[in-house]
C-alpha positions in Angstrom: 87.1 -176.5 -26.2 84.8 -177.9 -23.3 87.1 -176.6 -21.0 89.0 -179.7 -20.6 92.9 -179.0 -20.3 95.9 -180.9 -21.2 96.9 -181.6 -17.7 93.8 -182.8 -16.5 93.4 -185.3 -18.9 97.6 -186.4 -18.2 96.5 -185.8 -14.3 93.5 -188.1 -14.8 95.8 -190.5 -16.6 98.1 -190.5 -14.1 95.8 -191.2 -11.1 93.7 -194.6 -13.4 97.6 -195.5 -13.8 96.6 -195.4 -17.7 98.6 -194.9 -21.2 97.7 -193.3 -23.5 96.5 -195.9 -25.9 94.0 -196.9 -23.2 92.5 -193.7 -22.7 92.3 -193.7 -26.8 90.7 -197.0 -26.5 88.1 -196.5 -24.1 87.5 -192.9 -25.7 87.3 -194.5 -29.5 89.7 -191.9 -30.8 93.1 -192.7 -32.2 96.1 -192.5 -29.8 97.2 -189.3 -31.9 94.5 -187.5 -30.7 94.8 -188.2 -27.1 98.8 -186.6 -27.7 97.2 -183.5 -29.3 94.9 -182.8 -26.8 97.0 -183.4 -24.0 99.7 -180.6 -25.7 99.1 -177.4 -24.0 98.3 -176.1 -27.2 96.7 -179.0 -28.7 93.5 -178.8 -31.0 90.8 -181.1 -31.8 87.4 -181.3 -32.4 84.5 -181.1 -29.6 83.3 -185.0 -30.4 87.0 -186.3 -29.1 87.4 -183.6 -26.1 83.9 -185.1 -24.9 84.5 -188.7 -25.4 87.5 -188.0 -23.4 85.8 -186.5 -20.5 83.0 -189.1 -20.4 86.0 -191.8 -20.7 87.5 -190.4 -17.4 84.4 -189.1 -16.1 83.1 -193.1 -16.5 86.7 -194.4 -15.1 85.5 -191.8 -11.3 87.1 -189.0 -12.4 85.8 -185.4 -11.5 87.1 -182.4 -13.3 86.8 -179.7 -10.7 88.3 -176.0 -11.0 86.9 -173.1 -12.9 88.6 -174.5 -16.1 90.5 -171.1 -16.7 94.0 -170.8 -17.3 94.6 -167.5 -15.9 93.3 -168.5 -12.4 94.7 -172.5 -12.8 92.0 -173.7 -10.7 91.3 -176.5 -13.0 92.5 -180.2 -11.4 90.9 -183.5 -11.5 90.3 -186.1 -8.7 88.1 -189.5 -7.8 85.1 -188.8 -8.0 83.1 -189.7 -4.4 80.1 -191.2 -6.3 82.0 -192.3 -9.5 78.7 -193.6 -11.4 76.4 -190.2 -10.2 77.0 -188.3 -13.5 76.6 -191.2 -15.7 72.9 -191.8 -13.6 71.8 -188.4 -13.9 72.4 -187.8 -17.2 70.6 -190.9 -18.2 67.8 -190.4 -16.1 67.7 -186.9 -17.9 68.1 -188.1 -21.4 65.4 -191.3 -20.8 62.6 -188.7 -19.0 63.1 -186.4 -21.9 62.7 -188.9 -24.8 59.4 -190.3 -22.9 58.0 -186.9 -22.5 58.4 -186.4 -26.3 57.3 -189.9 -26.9 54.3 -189.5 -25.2 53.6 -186.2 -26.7 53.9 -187.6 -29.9 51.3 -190.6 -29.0 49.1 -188.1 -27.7 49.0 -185.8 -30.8 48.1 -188.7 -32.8 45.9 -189.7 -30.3 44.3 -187.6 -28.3 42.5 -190.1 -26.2 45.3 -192.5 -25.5 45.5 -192.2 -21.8 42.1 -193.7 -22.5 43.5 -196.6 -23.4 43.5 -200.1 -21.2 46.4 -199.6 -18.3 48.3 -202.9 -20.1 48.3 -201.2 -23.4 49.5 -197.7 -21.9 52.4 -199.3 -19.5 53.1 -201.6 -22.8 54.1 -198.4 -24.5 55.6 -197.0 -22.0 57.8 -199.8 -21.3 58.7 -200.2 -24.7 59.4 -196.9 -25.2 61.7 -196.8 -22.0 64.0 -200.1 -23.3 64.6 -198.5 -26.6 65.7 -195.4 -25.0 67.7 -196.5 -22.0 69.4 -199.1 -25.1 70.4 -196.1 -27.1 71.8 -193.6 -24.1 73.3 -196.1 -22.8 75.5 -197.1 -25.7 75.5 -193.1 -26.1 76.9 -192.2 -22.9 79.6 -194.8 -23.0 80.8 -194.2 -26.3 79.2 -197.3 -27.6 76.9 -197.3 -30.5 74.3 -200.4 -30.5 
């Protein structure tokens, strides 16, 4: 697991006033799933424990705590800036697609910043809405 217990998804829950079948819904798993992994015990695979996080994380909630179960230092709250993490990570995601997209232009052709200004920021820009498209629906569990 992530690190993501049972209680802090129930806690999280708890303080968006949410059922389970909405935190199932927004996390596009099944409602069955959301049961297991809120079982102390409960199993399932990586994909669903992270659309579960981003689901809360998305909703303003921080997971705080050390996330070990020894210690039980693990909670949840509102996040003070609930759309920071979803902004960094994009920002992180985009800059790192450009970087290899312009890599890859450059390797084919090693005189493209060369090119006319329009025909660079043209690339660029296209580059940048197909990427910010796809992290977007990414990053909140939404496929184009």
């Amino acid at each position: 697991m992530l690190g993501l217990t049972g209680e802090q998804v129930r806690a999280g829950r708890a303080l968006l006033g949410w059922e389970q079948a909405e935190l199932a819904e927004r996390a596009n798993i099944s409602v069955k799933t959301v049961k297991r992994l809120e079982a102390t015990n409960g199993q399932v695979d990586a994909r669903s424990e992270w659309a579960v996080k981003k689901a809360l994380e998305l909703a303003g909630i921080e997971l705080i705590g050390e996330h070990d179960w020894r210690e039980r230092t693990d909670g949840v709250r509102f996040a003070k800036d609930k759309t920071a993490r979803l902004r960094e990570e994009l920002v992180e995601d985009v800059s790192r697609s450009l970087l290899i997209d312009l890599k890859i232009a450059c390797d084919d052709d090693p005189d493209f910043f060369e090119r006319p200004p329009n025909d660079v920021a043209a690339f660029v820009t296209e580059k940048l809405r197909d990427s910010v498209k796809e992290k977007v629906g990414h990053l909140l569990n939404k496929p184009k």
